[in-house]
mmJSON file of the N, C-alpha and C atoms, coordinates in Angstrom:
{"data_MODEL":{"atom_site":{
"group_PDB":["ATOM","ATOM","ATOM","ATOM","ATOM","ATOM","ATOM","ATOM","ATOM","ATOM","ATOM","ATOM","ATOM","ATOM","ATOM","ATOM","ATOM","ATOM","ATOM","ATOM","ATOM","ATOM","ATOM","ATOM","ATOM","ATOM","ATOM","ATOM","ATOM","ATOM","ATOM","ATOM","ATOM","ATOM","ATOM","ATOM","ATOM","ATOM","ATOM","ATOM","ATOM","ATOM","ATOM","ATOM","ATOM","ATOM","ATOM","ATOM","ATOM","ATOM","ATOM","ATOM","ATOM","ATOM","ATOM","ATOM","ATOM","ATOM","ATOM","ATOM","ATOM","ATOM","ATOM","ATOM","ATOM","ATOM","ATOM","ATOM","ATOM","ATOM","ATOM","ATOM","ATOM","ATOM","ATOM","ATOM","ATOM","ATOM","ATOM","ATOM","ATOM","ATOM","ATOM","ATOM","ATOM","ATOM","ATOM","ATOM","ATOM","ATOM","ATOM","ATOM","ATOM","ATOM","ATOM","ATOM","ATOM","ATOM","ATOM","ATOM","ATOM","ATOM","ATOM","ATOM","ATOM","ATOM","ATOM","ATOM","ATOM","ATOM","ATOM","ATOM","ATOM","ATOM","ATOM","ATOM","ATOM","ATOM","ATOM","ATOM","ATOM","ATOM","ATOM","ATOM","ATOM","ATOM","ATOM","ATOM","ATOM","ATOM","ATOM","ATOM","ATOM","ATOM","ATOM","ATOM","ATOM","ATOM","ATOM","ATOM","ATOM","ATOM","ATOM","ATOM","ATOM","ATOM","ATOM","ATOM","ATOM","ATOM","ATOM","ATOM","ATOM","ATOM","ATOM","ATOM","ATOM","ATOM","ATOM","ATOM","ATOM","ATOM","ATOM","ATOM","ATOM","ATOM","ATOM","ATOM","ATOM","ATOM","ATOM","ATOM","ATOM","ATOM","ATOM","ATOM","ATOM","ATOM","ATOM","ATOM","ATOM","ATOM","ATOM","ATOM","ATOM","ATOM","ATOM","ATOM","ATOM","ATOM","ATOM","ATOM","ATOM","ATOM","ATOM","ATOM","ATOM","ATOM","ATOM","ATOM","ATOM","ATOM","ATOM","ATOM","ATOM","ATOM","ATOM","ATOM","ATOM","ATOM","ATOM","ATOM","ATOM","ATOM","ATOM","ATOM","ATOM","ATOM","ATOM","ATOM","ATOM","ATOM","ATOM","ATOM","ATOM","ATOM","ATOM","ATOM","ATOM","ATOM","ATOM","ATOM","ATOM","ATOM"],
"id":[1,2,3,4,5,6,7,8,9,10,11,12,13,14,15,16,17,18,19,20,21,22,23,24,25,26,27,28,29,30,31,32,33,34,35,36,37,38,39,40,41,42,43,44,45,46,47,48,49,50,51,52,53,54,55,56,57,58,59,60,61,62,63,64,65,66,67,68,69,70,71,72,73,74,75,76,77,78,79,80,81,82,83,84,85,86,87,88,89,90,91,92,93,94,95,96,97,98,99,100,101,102,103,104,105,106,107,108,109,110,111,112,113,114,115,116,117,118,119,120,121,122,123,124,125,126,127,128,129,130,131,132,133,134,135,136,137,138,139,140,141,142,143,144,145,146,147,148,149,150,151,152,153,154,155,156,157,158,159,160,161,162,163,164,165,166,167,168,169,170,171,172,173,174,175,176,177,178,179,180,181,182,183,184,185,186,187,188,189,190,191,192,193,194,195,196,197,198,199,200,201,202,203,204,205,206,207,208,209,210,211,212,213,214,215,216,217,218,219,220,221,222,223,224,225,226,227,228,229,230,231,232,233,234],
"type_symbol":["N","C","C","N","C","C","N","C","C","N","C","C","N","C","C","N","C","C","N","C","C","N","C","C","N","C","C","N","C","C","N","C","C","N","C","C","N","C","C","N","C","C","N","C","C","N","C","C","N","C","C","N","C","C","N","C","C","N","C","C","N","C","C","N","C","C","N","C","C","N","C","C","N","C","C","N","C","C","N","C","C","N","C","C","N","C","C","N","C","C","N","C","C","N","C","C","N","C","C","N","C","C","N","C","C","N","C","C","N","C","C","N","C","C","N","C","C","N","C","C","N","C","C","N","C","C","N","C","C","N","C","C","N","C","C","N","C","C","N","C","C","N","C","C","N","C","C","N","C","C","N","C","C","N","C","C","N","C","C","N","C","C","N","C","C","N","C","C","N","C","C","N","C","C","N","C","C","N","C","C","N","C","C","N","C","C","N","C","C","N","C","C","N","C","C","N","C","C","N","C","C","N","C","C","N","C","C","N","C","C","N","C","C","N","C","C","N","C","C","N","C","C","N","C","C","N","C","C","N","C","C","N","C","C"],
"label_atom_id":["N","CA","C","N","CA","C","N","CA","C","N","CA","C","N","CA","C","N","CA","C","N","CA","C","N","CA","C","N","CA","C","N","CA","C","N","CA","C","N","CA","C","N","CA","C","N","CA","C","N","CA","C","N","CA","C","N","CA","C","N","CA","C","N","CA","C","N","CA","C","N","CA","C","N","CA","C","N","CA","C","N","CA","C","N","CA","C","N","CA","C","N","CA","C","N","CA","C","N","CA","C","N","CA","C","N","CA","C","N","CA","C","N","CA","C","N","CA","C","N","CA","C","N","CA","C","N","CA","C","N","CA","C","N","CA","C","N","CA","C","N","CA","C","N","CA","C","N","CA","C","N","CA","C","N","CA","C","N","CA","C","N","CA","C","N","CA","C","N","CA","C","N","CA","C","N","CA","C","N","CA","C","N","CA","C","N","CA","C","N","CA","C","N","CA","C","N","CA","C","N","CA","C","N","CA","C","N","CA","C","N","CA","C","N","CA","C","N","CA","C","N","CA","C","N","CA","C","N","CA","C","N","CA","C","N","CA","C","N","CA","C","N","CA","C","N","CA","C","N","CA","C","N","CA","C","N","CA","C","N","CA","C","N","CA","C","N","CA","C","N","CA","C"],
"label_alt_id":[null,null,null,null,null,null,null,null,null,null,null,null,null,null,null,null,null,null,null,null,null,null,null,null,null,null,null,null,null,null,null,null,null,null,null,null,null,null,null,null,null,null,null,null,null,null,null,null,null,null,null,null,null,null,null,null,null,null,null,null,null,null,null,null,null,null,null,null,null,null,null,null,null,null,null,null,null,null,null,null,null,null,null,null,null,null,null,null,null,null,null,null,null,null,null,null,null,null,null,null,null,null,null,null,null,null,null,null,null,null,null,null,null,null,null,null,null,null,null,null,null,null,null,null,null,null,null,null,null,null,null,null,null,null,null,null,null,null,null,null,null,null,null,null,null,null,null,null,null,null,null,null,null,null,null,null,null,null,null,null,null,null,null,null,null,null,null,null,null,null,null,null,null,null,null,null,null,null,null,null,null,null,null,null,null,null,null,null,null,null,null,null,null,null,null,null,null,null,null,null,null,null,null,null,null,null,null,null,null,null,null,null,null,null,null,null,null,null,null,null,null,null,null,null,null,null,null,null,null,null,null,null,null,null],
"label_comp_id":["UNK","UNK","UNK","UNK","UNK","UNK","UNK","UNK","UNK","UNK","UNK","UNK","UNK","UNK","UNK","UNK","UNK","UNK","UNK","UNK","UNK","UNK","UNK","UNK","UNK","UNK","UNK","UNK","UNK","UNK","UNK","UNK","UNK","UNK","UNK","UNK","UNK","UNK","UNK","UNK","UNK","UNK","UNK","UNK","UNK","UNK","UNK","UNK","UNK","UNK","UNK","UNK","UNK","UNK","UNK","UNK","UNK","UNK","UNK","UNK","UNK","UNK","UNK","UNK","UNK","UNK","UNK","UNK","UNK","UNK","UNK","UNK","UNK","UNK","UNK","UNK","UNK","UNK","UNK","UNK","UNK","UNK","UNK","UNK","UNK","UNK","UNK","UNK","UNK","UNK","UNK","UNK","UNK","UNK","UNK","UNK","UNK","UNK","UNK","UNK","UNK","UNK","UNK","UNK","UNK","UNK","UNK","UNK","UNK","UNK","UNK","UNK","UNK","UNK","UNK","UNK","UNK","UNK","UNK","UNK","UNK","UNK","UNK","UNK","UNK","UNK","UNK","UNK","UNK","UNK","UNK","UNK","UNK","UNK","UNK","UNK","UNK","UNK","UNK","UNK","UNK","UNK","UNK","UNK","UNK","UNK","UNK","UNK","UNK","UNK","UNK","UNK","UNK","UNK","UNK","UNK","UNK","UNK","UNK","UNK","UNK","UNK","UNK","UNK","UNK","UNK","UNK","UNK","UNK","UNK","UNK","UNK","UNK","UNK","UNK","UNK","UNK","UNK","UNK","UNK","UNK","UNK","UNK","UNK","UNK","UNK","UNK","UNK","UNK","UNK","UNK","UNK","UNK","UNK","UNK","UNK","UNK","UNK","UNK","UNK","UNK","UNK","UNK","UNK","UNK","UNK","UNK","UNK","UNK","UNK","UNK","UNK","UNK","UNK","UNK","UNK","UNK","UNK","UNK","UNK","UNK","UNK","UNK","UNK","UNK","UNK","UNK","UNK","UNK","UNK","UNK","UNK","UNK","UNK"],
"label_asym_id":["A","A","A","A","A","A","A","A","A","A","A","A","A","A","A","A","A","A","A","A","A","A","A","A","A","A","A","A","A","A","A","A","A","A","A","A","A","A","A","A","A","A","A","A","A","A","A","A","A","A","A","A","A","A","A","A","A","A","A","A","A","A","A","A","A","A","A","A","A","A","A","A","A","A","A","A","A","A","A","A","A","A","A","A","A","A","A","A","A","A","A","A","A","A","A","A","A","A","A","A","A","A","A","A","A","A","A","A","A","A","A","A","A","A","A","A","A","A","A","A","A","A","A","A","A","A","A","A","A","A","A","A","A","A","A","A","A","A","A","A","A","A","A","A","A","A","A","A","A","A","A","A","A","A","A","A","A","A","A","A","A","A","A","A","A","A","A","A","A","A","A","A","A","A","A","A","A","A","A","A","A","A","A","A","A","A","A","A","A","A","A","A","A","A","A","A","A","A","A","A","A","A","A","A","A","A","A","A","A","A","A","A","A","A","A","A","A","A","A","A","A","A","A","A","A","A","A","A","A","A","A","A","A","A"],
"label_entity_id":["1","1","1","1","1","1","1","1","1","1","1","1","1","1","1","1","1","1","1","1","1","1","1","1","1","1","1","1","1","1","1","1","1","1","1","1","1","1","1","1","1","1","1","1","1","1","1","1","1","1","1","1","1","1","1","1","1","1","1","1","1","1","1","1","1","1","1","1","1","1","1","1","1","1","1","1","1","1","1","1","1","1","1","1","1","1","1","1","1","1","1","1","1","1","1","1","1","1","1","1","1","1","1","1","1","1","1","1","1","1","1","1","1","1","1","1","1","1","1","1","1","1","1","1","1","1","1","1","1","1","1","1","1","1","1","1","1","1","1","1","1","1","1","1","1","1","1","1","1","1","1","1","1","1","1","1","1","1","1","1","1","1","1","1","1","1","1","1","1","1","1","1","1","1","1","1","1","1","1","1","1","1","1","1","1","1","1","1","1","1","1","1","1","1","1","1","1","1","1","1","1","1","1","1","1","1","1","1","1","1","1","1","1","1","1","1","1","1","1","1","1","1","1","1","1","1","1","1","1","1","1","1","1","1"],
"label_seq_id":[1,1,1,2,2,2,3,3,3,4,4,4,5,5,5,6,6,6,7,7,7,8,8,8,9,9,9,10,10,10,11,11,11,12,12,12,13,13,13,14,14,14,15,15,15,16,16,16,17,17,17,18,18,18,19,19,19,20,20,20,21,21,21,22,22,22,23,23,23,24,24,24,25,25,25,26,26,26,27,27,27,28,28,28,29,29,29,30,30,30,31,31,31,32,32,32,33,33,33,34,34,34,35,35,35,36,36,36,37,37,37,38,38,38,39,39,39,40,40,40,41,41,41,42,42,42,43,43,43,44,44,44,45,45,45,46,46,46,47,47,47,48,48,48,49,49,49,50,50,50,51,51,51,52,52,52,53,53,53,54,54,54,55,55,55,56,56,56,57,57,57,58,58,58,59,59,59,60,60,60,61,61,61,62,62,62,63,63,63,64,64,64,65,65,65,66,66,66,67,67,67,68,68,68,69,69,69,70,70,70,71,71,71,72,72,72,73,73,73,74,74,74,75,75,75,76,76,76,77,77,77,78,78,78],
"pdbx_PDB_ins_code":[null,null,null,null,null,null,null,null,null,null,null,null,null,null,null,null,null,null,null,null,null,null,null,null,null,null,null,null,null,null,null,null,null,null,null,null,null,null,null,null,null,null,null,null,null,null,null,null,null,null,null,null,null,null,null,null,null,null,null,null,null,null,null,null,null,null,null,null,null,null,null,null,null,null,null,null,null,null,null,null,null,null,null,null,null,null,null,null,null,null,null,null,null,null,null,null,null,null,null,null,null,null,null,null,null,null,null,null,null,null,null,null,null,null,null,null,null,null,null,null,null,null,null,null,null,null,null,null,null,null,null,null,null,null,null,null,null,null,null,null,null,null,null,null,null,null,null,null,null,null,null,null,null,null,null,null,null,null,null,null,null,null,null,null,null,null,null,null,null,null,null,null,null,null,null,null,null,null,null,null,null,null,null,null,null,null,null,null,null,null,null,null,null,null,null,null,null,null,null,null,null,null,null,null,null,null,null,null,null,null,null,null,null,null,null,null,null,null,null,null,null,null,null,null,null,null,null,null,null,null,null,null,null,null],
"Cartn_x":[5.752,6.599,5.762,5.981,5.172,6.103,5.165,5.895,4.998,6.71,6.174,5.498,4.358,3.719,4.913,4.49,5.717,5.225,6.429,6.29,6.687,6.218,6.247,7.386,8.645,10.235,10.276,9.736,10.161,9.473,8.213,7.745,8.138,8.359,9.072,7.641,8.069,6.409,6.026,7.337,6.712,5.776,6.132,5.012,3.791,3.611,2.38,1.353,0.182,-1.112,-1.841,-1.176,-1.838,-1.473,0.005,0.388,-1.222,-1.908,-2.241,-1.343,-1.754,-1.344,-1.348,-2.219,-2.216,-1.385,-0.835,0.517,0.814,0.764,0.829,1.438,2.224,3.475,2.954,3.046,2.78,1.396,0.396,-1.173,-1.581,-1.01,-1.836,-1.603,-2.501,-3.091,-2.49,-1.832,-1.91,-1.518,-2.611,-2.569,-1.464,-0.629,0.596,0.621,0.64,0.781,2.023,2.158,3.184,3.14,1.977,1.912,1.324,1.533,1.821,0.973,0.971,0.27,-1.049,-1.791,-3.27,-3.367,-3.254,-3.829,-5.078,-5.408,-6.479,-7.021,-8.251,-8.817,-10.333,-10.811,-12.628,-11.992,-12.991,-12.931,-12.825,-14.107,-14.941,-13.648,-13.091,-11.997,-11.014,-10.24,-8.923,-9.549,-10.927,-11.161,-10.971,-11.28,-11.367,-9.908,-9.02,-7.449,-6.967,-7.23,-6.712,-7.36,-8.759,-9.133,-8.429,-8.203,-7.326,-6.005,-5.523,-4.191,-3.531,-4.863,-4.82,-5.197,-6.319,-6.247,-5.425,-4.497,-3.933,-2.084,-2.305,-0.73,-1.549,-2.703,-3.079,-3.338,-3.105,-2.731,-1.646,-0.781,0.549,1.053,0.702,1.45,0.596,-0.551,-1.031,-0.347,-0.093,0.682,2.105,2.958,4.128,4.406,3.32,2.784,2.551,1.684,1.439,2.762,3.455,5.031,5.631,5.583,6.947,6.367,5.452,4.942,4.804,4.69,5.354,6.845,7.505,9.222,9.075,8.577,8.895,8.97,7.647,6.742,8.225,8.382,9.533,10.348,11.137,12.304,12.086,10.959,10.794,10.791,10.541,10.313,11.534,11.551,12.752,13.408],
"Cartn_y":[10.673,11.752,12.728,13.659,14.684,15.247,15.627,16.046,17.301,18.305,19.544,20.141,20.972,20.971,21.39,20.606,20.547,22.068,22.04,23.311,23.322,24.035,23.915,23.439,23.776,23.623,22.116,21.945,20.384,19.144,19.247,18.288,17.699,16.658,15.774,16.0,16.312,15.736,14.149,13.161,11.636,11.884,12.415,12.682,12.958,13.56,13.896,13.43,12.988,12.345,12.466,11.057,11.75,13.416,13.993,15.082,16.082,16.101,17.136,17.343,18.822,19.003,17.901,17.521,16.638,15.338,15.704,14.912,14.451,13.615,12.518,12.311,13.19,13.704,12.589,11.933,11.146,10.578,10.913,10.07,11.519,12.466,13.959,14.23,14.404,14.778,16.412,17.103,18.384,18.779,20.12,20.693,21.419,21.559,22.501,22.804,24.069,25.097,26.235,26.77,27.68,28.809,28.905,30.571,29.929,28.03,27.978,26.531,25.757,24.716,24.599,23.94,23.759,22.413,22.059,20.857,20.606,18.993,19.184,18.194,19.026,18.131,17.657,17.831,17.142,15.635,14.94,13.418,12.756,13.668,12.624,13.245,14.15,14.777,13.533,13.55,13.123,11.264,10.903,9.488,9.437,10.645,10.23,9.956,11.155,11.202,9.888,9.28,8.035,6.582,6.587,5.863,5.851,6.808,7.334,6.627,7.169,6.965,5.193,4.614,2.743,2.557,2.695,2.292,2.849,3.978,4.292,3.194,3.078,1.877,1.087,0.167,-0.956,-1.007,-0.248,-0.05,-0.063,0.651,0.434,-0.892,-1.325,-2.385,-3.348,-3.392,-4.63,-4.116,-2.611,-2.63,-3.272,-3.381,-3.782,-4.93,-6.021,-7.099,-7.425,-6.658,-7.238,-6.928,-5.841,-5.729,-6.799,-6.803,-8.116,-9.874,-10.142,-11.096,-10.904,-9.831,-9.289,-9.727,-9.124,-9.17,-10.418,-11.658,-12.632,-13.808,-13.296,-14.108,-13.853,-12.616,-12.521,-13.144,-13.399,-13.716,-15.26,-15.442,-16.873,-17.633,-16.386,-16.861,-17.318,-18.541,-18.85,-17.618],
"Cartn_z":[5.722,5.258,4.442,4.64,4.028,2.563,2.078,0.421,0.321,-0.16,-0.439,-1.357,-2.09,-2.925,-4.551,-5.026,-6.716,-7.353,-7.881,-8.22,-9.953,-10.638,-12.198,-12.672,-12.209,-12.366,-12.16,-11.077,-10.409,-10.83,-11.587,-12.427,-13.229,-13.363,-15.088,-15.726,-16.615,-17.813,-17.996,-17.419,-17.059,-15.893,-14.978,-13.565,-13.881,-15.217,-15.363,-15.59,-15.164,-15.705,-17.015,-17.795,-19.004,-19.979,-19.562,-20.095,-19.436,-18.337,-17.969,-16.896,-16.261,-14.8,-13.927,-13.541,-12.341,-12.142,-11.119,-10.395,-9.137,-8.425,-7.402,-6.748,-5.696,-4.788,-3.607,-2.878,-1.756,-2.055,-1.269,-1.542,-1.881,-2.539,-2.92,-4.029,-4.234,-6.261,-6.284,-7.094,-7.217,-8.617,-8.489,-9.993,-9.999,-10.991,-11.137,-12.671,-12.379,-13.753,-13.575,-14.659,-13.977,-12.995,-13.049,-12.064,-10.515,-10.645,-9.006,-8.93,-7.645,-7.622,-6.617,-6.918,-6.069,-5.436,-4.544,-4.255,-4.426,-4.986,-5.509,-4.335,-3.492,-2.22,-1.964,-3.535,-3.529,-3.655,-2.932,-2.944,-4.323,-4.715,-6.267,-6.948,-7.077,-7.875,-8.219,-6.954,-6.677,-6.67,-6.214,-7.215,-8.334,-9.002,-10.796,-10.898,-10.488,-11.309,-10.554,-9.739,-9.268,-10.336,-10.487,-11.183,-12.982,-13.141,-14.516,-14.385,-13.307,-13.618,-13.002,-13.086,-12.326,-14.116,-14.495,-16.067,-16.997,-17.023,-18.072,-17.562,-16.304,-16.142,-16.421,-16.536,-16.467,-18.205,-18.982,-20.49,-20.603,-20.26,-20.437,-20.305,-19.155,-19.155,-20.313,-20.419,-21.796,-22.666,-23.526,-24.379,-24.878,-23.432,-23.036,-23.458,-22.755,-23.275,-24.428,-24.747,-26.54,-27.602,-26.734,-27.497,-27.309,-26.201,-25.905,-26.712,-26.819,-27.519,-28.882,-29.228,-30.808,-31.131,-30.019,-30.379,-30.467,-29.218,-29.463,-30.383,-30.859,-31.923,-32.788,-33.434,-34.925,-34.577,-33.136,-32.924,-33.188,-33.205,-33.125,-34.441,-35.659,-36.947,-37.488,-38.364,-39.279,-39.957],
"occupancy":[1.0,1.0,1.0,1.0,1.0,1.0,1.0,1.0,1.0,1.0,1.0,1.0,1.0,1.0,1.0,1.0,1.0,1.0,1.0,1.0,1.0,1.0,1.0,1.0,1.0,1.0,1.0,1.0,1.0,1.0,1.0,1.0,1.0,1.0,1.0,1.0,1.0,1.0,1.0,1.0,1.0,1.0,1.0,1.0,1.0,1.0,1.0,1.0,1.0,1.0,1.0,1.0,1.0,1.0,1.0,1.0,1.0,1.0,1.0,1.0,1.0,1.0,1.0,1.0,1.0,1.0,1.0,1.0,1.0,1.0,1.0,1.0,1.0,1.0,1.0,1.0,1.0,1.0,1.0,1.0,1.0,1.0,1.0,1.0,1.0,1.0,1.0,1.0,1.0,1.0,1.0,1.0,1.0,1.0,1.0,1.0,1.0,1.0,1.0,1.0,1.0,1.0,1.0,1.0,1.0,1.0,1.0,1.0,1.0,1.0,1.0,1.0,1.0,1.0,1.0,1.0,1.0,1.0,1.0,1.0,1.0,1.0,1.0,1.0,1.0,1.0,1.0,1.0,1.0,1.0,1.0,1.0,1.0,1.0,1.0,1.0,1.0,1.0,1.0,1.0,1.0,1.0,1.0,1.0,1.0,1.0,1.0,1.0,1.0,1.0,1.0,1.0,1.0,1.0,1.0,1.0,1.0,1.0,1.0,1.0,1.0,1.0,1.0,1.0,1.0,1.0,1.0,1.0,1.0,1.0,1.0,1.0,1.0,1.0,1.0,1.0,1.0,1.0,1.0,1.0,1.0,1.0,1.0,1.0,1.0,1.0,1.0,1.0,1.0,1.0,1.0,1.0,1.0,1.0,1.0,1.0,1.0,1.0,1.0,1.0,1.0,1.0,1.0,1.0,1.0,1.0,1.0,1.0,1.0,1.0,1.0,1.0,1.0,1.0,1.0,1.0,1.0,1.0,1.0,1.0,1.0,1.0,1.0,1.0,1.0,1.0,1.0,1.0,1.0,1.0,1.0,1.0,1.0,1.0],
"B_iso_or_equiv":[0.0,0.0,0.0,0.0,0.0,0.0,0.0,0.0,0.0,0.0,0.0,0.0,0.0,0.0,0.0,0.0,0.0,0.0,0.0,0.0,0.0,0.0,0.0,0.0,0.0,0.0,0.0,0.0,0.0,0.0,0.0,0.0,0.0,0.0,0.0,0.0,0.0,0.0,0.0,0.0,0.0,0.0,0.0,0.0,0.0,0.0,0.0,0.0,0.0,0.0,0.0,0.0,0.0,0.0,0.0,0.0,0.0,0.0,0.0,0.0,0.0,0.0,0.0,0.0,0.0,0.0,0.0,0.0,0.0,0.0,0.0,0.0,0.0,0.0,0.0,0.0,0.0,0.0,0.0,0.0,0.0,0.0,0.0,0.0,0.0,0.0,0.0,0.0,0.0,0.0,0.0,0.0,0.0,0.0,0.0,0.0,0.0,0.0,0.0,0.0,0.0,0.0,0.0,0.0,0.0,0.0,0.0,0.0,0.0,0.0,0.0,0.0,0.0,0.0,0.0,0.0,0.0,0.0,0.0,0.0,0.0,0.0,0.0,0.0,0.0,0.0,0.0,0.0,0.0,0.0,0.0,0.0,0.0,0.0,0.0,0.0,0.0,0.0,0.0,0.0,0.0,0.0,0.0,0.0,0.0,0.0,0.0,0.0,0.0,0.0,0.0,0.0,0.0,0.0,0.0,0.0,0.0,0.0,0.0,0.0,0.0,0.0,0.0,0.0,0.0,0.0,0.0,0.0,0.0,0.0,0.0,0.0,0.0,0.0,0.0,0.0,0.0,0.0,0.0,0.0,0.0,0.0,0.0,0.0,0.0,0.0,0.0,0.0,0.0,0.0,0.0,0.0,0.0,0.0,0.0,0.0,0.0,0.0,0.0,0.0,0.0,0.0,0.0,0.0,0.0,0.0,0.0,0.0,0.0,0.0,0.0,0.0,0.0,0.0,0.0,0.0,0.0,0.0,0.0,0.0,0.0,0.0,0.0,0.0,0.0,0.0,0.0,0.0,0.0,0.0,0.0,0.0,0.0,0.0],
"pdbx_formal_charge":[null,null,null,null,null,null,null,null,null,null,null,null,null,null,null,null,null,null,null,null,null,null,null,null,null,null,null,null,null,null,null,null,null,null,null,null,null,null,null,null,null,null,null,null,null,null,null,null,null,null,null,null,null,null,null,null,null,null,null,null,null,null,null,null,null,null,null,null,null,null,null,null,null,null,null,null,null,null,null,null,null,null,null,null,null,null,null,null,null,null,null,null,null,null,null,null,null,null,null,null,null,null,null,null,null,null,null,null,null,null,null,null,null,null,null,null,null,null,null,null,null,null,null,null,null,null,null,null,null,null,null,null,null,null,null,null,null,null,null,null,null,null,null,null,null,null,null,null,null,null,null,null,null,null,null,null,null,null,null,null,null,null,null,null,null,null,null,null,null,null,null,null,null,null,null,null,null,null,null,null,null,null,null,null,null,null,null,null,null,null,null,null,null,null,null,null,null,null,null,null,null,null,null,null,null,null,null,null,null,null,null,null,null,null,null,null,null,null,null,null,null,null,null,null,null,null,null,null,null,null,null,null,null,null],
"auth_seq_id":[1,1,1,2,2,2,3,3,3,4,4,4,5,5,5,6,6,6,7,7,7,8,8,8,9,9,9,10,10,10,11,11,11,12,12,12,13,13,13,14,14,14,15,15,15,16,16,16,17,17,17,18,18,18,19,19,19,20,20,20,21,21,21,22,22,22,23,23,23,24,24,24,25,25,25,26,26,26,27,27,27,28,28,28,29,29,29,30,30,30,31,31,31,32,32,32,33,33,33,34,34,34,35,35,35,36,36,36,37,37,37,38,38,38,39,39,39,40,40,40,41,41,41,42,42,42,43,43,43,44,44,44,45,45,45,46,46,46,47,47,47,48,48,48,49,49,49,50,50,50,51,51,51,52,52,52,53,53,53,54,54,54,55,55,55,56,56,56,57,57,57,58,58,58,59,59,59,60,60,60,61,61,61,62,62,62,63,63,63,64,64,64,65,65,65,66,66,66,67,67,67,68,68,68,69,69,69,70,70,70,71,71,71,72,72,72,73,73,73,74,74,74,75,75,75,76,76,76,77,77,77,78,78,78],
"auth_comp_id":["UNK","UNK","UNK","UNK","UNK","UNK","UNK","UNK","UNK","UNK","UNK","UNK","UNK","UNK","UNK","UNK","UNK","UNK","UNK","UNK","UNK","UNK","UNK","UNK","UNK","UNK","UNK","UNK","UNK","UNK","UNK","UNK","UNK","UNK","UNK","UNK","UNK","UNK","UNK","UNK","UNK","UNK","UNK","UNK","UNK","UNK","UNK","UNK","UNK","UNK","UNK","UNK","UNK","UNK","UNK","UNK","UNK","UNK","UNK","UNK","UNK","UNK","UNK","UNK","UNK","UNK","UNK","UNK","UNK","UNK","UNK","UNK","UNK","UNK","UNK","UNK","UNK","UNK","UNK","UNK","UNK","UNK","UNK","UNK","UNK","UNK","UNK","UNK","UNK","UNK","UNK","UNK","UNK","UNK","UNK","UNK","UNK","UNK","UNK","UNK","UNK","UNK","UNK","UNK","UNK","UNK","UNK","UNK","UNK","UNK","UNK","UNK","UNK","UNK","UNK","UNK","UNK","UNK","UNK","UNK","UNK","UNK","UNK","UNK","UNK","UNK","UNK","UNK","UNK","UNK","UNK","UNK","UNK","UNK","UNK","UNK","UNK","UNK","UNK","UNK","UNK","UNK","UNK","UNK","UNK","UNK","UNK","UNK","UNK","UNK","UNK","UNK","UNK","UNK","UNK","UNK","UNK","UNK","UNK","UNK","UNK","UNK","UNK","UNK","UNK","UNK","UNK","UNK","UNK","UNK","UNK","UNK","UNK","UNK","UNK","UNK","UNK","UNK","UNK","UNK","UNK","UNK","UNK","UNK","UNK","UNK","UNK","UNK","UNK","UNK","UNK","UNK","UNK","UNK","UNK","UNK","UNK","UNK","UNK","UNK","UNK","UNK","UNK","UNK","UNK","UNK","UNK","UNK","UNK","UNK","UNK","UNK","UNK","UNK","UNK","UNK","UNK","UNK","UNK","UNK","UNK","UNK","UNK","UNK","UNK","UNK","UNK","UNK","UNK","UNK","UNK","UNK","UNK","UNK"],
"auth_asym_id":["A","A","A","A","A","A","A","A","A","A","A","A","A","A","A","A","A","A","A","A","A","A","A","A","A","A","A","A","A","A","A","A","A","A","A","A","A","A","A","A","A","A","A","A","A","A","A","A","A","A","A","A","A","A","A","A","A","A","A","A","A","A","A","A","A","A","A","A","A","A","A","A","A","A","A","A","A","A","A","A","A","A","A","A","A","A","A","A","A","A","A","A","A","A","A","A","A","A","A","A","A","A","A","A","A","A","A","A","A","A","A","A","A","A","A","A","A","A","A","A","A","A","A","A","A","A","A","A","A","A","A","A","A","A","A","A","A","A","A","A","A","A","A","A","A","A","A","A","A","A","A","A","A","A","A","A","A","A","A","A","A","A","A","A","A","A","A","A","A","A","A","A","A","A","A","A","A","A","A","A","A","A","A","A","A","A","A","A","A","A","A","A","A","A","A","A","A","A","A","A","A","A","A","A","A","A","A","A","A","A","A","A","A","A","A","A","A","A","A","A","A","A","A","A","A","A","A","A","A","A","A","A","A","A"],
"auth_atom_id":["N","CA","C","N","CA","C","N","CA","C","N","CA","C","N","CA","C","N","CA","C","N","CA","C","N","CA","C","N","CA","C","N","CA","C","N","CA","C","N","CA","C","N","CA","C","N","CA","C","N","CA","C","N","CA","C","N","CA","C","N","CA","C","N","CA","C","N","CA","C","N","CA","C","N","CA","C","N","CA","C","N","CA","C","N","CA","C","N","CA","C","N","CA","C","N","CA","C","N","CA","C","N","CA","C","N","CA","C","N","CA","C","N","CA","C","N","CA","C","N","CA","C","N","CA","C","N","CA","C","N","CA","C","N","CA","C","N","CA","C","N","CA","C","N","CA","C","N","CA","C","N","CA","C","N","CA","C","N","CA","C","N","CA","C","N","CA","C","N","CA","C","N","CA","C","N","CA","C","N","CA","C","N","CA","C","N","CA","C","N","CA","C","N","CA","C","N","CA","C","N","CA","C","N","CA","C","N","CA","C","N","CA","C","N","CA","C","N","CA","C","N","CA","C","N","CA","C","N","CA","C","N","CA","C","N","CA","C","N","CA","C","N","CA","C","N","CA","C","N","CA","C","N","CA","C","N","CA","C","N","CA","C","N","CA","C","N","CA","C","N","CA","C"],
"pdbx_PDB_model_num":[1,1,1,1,1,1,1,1,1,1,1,1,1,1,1,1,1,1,1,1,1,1,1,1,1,1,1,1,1,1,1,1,1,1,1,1,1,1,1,1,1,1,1,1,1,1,1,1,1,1,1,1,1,1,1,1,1,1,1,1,1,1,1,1,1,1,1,1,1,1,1,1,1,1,1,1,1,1,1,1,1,1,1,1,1,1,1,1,1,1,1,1,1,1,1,1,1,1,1,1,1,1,1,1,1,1,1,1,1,1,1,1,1,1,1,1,1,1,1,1,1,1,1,1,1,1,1,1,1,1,1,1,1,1,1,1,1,1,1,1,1,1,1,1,1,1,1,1,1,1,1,1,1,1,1,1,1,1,1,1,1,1,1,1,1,1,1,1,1,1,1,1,1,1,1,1,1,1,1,1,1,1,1,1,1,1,1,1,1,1,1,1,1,1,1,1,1,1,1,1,1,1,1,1,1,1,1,1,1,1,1,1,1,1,1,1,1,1,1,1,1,1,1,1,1,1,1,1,1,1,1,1,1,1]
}}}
């Protein structure tokens, strides 16, 4: 299925990488600003924002983790 290029309006700011532009509509990276969007189509490019955006969930979720073993730990206290 093809996905149409996002347009400034249509972005959540959750979609966003890291609160920059770059955003992840199907397997396509694209920059979106307001005065319009770019697909972004260098290899090494669209590796980095992929490699970014595998470690910044792969933080999230340890954070999640170390929350939820927080909550648990107190819940656990007398």
């Amino acid at each position: 299925m093809s996905h149409p290029a996002p347009t400034w309006t249509s972005v959540r700011r959750s979609e966003r990488l890291a609160d920059t532009p770059a955003v992840k509509r199907g397997a396509h990276w694209w920059l979106v600003s307001p005065s319009g969007s770019l697909l972004a189509a260098d290899p090494a490019f669209t590796d980095e924002l992929q490699r970014l955006a595998t470690a910044l969930a792969d933080a999230n979720r340890a954070v999640a983790e170390i929350h939820a073993q927080s909550q648990h730990a107190r819940k656990a206290q007398p």
